[in-house]
N, CA, C and O atoms as a GROMACS GRO file, in nm:
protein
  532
    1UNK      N    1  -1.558  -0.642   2.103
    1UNK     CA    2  -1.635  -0.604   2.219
    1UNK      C    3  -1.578  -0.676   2.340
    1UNK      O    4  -1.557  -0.795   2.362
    2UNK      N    5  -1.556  -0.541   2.425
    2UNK     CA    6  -1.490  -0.648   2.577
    2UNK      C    7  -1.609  -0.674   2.684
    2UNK      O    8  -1.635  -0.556   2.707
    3UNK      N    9  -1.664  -0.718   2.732
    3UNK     CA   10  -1.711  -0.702   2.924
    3UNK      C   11  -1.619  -0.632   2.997
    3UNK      O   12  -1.502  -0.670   3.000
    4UNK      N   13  -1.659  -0.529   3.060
    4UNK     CA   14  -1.569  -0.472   3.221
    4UNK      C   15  -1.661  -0.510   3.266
    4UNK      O   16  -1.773  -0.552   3.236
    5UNK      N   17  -1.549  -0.476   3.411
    5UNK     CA   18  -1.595  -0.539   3.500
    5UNK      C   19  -1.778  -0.419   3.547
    5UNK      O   20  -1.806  -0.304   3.512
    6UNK      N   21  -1.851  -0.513   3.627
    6UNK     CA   22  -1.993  -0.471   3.612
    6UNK      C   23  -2.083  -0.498   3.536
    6UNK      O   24  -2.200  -0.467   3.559
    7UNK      N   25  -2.034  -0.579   3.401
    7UNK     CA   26  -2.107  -0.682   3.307
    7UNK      C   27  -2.145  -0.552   3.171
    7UNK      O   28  -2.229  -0.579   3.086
    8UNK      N   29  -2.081  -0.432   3.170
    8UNK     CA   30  -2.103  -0.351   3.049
    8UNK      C   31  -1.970  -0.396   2.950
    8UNK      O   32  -1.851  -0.423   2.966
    9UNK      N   33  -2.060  -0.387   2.849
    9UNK     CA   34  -2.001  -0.421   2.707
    9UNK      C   35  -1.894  -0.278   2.674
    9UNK      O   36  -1.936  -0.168   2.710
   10UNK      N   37  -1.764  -0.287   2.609
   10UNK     CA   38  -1.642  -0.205   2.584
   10UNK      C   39  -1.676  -0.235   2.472
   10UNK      O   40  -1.699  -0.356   2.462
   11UNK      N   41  -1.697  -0.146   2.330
   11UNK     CA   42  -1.682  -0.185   2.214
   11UNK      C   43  -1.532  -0.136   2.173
   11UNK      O   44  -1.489  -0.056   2.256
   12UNK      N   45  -1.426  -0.167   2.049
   12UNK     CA   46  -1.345  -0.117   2.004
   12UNK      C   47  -1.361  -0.081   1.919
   12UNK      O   48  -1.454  -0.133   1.857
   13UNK      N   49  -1.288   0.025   1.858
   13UNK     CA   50  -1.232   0.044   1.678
   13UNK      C   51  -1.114   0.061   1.688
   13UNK      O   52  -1.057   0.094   1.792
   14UNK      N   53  -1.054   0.037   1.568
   14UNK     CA   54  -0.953   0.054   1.490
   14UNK      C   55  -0.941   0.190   1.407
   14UNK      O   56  -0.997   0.174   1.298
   15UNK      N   57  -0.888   0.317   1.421
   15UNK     CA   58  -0.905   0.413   1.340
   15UNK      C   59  -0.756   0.446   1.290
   15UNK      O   60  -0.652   0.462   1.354
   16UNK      N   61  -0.787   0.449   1.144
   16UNK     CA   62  -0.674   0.487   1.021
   16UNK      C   63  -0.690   0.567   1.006
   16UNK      O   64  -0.800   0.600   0.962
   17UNK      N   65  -0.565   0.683   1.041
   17UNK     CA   66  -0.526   0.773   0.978
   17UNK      C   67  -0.390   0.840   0.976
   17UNK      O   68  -0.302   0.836   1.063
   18UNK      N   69  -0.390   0.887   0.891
   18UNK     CA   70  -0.209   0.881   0.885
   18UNK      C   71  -0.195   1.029   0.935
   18UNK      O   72  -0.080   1.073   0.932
   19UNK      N   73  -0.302   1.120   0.983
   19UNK     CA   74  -0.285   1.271   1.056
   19UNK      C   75  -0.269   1.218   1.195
   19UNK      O   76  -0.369   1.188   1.259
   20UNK      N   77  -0.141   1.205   1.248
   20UNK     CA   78  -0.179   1.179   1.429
   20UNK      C   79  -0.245   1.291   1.505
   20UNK      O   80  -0.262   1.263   1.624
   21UNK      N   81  -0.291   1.424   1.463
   21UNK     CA   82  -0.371   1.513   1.553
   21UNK      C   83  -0.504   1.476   1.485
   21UNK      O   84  -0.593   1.529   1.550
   22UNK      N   85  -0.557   1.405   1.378
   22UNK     CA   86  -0.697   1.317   1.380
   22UNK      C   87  -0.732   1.257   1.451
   22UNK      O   88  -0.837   1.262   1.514
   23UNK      N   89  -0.632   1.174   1.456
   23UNK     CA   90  -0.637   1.028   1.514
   23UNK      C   91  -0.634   1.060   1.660
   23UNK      O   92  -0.691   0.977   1.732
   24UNK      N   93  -0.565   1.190   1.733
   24UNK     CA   94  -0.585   1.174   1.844
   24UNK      C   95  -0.752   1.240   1.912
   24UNK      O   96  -0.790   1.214   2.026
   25UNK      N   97  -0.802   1.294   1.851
   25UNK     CA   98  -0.903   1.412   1.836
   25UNK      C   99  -1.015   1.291   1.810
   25UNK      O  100  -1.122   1.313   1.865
   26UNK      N  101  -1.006   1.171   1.736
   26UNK     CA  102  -1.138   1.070   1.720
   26UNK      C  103  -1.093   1.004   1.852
   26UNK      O  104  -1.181   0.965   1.928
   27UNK      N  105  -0.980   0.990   1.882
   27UNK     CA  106  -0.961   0.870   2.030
   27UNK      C  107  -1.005   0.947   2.144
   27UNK      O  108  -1.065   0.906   2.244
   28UNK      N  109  -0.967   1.057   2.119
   28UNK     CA  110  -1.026   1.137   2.255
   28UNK      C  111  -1.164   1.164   2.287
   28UNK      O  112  -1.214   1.190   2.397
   29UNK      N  113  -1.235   1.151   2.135
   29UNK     CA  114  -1.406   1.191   2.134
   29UNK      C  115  -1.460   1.024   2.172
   29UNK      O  116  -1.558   1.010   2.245
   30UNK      N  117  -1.387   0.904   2.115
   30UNK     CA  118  -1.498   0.812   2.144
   30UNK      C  119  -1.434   0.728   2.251
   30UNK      O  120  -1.477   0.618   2.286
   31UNK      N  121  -1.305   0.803   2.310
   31UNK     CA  122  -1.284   0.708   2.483
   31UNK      C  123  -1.395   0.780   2.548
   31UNK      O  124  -1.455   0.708   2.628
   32UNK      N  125  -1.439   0.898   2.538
   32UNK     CA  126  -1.480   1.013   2.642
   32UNK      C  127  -1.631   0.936   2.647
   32UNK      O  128  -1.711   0.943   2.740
   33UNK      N  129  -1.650   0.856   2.516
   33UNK     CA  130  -1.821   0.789   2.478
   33UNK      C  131  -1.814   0.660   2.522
   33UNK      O  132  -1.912   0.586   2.518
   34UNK      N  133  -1.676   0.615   2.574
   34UNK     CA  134  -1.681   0.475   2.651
   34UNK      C  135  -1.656   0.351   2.548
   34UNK      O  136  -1.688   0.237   2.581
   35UNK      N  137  -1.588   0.381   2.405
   35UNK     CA  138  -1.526   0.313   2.288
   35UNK      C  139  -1.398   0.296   2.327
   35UNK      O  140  -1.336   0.401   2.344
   36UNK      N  141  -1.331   0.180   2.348
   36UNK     CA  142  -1.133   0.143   2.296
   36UNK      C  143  -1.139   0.189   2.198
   36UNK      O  144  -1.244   0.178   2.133
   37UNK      N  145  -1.028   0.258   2.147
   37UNK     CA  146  -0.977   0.286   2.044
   37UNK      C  147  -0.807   0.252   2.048
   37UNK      O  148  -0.725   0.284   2.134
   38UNK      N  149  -0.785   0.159   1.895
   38UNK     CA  150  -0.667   0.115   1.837
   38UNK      C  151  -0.644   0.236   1.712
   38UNK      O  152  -0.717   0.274   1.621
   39UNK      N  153  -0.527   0.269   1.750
   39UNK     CA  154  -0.431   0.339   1.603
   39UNK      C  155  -0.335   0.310   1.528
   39UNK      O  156  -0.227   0.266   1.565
   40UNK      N  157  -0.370   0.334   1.408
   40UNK     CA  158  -0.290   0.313   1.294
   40UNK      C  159  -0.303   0.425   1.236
   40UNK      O  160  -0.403   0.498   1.241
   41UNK      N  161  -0.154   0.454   1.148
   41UNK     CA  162  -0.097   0.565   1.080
   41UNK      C  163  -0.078   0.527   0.965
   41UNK      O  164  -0.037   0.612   0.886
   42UNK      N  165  -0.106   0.348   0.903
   42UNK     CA  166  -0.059   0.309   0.765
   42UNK      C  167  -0.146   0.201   0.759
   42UNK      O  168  -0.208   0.158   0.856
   43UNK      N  169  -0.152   0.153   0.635
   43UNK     CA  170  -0.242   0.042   0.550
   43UNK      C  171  -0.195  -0.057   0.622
   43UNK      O  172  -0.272  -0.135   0.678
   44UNK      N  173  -0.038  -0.069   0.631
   44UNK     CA  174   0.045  -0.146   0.662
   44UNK      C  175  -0.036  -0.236   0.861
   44UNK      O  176  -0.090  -0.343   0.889
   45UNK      N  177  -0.001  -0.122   0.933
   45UNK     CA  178   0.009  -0.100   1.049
   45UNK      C  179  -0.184  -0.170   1.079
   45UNK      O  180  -0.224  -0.253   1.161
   46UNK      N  181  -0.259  -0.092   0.975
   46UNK     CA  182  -0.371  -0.180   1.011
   46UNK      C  183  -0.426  -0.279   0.986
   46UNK      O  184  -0.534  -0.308   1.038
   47UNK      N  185  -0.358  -0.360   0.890
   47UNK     CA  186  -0.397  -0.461   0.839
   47UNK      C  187  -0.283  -0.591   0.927
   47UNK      O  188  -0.272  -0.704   0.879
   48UNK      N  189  -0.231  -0.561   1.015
   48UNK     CA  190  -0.098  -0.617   1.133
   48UNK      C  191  -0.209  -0.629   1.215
   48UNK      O  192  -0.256  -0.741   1.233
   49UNK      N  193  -0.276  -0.494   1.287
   49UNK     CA  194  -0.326  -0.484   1.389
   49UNK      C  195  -0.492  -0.535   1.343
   49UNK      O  196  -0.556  -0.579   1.439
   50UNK      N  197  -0.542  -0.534   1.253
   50UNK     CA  198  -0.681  -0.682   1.221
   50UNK      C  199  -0.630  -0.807   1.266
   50UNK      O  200  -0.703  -0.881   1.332
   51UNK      N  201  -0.529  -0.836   1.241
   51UNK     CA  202  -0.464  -0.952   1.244
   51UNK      C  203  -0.446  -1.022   1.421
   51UNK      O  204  -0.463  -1.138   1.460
   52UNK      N  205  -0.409  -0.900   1.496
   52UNK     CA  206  -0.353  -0.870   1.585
   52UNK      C  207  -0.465  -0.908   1.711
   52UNK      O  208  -0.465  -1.009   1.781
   53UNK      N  209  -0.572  -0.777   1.714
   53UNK     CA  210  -0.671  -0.743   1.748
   53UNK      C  211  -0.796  -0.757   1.756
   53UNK      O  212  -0.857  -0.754   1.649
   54UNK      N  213  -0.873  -0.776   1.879
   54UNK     CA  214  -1.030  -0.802   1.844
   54UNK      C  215  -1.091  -0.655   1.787
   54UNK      O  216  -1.075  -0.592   1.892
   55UNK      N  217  -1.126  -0.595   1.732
   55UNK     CA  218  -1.213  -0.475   1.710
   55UNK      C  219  -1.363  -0.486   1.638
   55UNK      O  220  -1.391  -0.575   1.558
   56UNK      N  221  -1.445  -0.394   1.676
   56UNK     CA  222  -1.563  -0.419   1.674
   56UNK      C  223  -1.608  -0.303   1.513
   56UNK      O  224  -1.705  -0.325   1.440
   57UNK      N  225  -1.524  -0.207   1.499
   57UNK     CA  226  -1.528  -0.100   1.355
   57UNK      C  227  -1.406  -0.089   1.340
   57UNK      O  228  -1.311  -0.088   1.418
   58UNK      N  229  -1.422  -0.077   1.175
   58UNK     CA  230  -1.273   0.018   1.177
   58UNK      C  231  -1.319   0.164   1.108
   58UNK      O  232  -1.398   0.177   1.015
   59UNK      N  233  -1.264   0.248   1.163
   59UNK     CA  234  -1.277   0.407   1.111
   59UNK      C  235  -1.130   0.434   1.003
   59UNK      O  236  -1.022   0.476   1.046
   60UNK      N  237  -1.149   0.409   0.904
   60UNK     CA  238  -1.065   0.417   0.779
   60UNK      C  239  -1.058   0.508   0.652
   60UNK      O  240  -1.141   0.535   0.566
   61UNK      N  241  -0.916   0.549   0.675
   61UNK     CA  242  -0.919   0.726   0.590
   61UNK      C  243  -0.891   0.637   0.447
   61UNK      O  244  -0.861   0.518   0.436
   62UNK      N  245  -0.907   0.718   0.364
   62UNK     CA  246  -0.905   0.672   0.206
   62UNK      C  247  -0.744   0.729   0.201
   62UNK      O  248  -0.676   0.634   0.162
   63UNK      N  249  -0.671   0.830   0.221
   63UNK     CA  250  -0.544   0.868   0.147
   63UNK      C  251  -0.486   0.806   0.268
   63UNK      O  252  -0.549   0.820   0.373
   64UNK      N  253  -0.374   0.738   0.269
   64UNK     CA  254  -0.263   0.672   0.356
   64UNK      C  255  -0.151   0.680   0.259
   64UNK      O  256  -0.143   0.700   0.138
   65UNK      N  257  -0.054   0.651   0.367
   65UNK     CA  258   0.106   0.699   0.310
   65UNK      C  259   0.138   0.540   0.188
   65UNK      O  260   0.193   0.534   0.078
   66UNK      N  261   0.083   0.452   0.263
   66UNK     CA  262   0.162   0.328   0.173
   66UNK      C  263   0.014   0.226   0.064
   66UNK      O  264   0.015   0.163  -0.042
   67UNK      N  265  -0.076   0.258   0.152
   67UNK     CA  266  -0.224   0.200   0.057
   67UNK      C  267  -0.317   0.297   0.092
   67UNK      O  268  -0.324   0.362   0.197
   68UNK      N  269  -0.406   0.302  -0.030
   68UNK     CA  270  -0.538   0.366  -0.039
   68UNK      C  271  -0.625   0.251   0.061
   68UNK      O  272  -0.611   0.130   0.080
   69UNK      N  273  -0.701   0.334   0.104
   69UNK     CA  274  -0.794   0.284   0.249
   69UNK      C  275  -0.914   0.203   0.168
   69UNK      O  276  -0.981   0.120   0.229
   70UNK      N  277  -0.941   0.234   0.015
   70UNK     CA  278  -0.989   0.166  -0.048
   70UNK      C  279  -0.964   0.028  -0.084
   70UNK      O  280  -1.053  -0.050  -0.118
   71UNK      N  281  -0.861   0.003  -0.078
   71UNK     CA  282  -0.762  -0.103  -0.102
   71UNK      C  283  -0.794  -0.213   0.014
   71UNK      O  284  -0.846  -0.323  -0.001
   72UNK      N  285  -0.742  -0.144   0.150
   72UNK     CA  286  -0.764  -0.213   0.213
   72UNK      C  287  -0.955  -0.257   0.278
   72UNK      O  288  -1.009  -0.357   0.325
   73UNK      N  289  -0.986  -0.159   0.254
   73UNK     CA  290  -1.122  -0.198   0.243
   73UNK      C  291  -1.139  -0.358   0.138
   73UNK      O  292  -1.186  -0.468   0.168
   74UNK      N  293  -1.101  -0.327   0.063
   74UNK     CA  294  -1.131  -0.464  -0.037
   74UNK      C  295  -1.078  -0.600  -0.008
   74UNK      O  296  -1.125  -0.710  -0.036
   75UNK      N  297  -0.960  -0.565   0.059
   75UNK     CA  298  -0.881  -0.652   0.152
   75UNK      C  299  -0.977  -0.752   0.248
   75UNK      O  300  -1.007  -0.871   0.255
   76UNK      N  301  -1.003  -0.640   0.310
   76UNK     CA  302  -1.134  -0.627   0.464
   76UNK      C  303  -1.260  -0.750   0.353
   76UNK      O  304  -1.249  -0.870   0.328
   77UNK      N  305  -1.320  -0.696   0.330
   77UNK     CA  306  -1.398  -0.747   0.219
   77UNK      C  307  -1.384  -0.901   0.152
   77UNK      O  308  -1.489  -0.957   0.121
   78UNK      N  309  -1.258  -0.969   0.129
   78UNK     CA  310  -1.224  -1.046   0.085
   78UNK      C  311  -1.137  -1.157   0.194
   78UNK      O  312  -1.113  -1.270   0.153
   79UNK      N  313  -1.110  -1.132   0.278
   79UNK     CA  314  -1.079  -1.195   0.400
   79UNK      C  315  -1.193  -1.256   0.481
   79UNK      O  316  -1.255  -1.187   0.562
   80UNK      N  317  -1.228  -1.415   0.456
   80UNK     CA  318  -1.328  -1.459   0.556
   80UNK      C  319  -1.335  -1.415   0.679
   80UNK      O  320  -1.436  -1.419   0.750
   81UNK      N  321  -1.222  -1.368   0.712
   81UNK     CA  322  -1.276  -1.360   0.913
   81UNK      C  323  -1.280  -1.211   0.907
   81UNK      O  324  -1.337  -1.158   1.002
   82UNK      N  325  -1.237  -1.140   0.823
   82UNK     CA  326  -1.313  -0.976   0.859
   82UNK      C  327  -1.404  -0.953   0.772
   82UNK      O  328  -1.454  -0.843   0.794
   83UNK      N  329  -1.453  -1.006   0.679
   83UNK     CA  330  -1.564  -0.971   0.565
   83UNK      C  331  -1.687  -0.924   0.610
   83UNK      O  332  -1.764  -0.862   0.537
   84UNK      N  333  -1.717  -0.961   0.770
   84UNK     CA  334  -1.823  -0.884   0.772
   84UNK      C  335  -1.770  -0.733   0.919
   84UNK      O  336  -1.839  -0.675   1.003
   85UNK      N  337  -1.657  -0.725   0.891
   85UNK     CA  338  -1.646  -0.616   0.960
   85UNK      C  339  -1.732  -0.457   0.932
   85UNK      O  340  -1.782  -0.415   0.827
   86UNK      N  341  -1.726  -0.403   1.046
   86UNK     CA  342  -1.825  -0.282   1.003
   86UNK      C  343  -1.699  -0.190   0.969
   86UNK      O  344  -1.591  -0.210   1.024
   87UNK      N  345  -1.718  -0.085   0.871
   87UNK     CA  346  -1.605  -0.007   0.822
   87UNK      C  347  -1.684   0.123   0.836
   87UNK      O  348  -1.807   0.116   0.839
   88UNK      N  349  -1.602   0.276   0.847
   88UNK     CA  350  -1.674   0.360   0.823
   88UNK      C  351  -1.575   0.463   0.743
   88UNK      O  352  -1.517   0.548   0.810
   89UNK      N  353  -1.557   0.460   0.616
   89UNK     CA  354  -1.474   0.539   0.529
   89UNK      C  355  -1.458   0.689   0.532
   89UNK      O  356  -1.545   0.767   0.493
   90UNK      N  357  -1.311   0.733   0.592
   90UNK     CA  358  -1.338   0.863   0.593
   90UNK      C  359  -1.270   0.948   0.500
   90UNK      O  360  -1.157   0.898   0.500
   91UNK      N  361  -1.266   1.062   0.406
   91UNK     CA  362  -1.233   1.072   0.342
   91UNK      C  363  -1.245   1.288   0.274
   91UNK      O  364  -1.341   1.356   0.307
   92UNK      N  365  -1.169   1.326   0.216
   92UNK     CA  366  -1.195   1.483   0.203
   92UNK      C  367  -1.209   1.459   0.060
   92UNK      O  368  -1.141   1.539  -0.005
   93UNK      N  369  -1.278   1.371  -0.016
   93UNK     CA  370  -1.345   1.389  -0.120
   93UNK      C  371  -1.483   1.323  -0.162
   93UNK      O  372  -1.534   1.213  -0.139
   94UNK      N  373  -1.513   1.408  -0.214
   94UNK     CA  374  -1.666   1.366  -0.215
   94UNK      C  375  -1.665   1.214  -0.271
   94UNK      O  376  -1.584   1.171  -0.353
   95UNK      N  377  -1.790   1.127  -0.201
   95UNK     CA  378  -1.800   0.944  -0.242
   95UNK      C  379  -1.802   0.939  -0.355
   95UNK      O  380  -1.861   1.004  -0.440
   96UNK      N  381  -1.718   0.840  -0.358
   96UNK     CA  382  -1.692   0.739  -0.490
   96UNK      C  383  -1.795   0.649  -0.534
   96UNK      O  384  -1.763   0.532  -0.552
   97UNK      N  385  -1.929   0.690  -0.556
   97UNK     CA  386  -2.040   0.580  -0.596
   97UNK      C  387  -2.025   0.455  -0.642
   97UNK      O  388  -2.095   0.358  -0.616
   98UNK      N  389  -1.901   0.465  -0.734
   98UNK     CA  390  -1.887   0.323  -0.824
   98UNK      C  391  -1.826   0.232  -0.688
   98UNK      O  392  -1.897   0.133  -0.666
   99UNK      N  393  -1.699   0.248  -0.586
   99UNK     CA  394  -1.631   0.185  -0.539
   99UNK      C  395  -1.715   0.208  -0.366
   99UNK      O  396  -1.674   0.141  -0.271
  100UNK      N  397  -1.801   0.283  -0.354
  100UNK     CA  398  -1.913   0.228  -0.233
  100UNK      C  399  -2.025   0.144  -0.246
  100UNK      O  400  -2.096   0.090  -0.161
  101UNK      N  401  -2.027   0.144  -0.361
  101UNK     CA  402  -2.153  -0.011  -0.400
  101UNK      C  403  -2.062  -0.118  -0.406
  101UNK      O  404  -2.070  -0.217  -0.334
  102UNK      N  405  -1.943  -0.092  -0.521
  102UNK     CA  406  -1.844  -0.216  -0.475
  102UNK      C  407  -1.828  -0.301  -0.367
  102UNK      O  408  -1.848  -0.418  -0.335
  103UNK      N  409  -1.777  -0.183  -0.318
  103UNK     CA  410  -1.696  -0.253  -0.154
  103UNK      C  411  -1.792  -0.250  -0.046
  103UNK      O  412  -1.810  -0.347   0.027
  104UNK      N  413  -1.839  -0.166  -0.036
  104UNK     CA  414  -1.978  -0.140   0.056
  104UNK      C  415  -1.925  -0.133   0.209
  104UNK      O  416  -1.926  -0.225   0.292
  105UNK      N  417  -1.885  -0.014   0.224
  105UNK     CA  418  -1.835   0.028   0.354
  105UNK      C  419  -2.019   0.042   0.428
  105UNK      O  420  -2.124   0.043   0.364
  106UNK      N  421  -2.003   0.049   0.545
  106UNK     CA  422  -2.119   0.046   0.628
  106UNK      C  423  -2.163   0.181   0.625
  106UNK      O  424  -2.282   0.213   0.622
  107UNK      N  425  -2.044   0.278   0.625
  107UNK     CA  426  -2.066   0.406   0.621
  107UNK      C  427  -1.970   0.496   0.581
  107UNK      O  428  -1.850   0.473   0.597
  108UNK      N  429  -2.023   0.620   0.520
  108UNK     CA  430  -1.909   0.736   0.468
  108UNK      C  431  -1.925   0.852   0.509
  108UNK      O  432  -2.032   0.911   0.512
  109UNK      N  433  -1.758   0.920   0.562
  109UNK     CA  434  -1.818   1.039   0.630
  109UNK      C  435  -1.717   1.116   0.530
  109UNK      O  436  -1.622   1.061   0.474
  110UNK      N  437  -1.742   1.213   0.520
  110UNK     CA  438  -1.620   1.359   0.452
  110UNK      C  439  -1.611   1.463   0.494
  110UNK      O  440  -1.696   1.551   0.506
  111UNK      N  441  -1.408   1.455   0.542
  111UNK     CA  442  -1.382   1.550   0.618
  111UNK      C  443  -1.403   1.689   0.534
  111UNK      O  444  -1.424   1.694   0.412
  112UNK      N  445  -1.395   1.790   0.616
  112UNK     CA  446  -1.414   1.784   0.786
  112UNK      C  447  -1.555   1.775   0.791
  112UNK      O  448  -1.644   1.818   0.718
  113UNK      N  449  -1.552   1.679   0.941
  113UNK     CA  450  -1.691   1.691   0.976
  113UNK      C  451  -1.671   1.671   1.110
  113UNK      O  452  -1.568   1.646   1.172
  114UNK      N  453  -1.817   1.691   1.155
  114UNK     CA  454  -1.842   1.727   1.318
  114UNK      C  455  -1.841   1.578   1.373
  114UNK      O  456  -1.894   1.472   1.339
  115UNK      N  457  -1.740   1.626   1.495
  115UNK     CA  458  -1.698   1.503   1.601
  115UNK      C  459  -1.842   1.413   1.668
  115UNK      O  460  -1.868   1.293   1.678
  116UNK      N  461  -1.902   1.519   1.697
  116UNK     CA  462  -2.060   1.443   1.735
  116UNK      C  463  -2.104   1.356   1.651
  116UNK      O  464  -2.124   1.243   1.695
  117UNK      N  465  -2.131   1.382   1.513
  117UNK     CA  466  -2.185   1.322   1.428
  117UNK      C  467  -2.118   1.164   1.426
  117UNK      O  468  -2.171   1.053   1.424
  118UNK      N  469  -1.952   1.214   1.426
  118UNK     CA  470  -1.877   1.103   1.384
  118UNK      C  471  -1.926   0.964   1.483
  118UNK      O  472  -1.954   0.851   1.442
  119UNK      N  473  -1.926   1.017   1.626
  119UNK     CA  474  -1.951   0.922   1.721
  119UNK      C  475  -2.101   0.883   1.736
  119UNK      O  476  -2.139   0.777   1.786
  120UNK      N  477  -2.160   0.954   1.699
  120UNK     CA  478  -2.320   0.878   1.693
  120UNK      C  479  -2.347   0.804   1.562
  120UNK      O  480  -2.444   0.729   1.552
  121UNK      N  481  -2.288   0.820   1.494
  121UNK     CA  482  -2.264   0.700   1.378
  121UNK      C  483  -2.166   0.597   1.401
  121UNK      O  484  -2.164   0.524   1.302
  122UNK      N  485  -2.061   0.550   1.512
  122UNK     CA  486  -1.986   0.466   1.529
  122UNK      C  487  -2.102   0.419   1.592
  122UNK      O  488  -2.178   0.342   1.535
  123UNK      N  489  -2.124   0.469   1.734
  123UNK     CA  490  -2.226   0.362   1.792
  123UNK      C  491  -2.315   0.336   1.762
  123UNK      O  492  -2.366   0.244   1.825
  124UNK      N  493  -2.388   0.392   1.656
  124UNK     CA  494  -2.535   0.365   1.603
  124UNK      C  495  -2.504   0.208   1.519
  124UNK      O  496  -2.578   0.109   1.523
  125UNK      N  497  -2.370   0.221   1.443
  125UNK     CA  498  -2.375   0.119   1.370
  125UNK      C  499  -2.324  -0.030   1.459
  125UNK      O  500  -2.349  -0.145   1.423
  126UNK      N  501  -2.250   0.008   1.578
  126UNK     CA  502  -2.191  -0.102   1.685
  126UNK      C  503  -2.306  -0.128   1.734
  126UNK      O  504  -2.331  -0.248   1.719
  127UNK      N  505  -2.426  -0.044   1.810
  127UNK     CA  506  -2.509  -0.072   1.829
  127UNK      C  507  -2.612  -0.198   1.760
  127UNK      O  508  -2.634  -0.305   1.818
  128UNK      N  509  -2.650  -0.174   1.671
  128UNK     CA  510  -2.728  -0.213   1.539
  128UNK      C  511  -2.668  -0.366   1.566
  128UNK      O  512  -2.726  -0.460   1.621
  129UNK      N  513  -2.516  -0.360   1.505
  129UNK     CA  514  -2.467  -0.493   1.532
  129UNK      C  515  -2.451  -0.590   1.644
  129UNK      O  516  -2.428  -0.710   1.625
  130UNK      N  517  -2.462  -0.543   1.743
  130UNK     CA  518  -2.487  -0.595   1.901
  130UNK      C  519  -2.627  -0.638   1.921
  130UNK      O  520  -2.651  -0.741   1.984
  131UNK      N  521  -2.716  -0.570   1.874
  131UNK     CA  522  -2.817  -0.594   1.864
  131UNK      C  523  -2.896  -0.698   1.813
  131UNK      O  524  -2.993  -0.751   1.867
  132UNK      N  525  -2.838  -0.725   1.683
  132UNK     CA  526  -2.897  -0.813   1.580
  132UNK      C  527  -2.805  -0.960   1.586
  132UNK      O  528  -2.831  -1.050   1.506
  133UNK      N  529  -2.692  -0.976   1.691
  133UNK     CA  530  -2.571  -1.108   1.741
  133UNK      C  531  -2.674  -1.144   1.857
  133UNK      O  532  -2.649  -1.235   1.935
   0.00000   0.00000   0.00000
């Protein structure tokens, strides 16, 4: 979360996906909602840019070219300084019950789904967390 100038809060995410016409289509829906958005195209590339980056979600596809988004979820999960990051798993197969109680993403969406939805569930859950800091 940044301050601009005028004292309003900038939240970020981080969104994985290895489709760059996704990835540009979620950056374009949640700049337009007043969200930064960071991209990554690989497991690789986002687990550099956690490292890298302040971000406030990450929006994370399950199929990637070099790791399953599951993977790095567990990663996320097991790393003291992102363990309590908010995640929101996206994915074109129906949830994995056993490995969402596991890992316990904050939230799961399955493509395709509607852009509205997507963004009132980023901020509902940035919200929530702003809220309760």
């Amino acid at each position: 979360m940044q301050t601009v100038p005028g004292g309003a809060e900038r939240h970020s995410v981080l969104v994985v996906d290895d489709d760059r016409a996704v990835g540009r289509l979620i950056r374009h829906n949640l700049e337009d909602n007043g969200t930064e958005v960071v991209e990554a195209a690989t497991g690789l590339d986002c687990i550099r840019l956690l490292h890298e980056t302040k971000v406030d979600l990450i929006l994370l596809d399950v199929k990637l070219p070099d790791f399953s988004g599951w993977g790095i979820l567990s990663l996320v999960r097991l790393t003291e300084s992102l363990c309590n990051m908010l995640v929101i798993v996206v994915s074109v197969e129906p949830p994995n019950t056993a490995l969402i109680e596991q890992l316990r993403p904050d939230d799961y969406i399955q493509k395709p789904f509607d852009m509205r939805d997507l963004v009132v569930r980023v901020r509902r859950l940035i919200g929530s967390r702003s809220a309760r800091q």
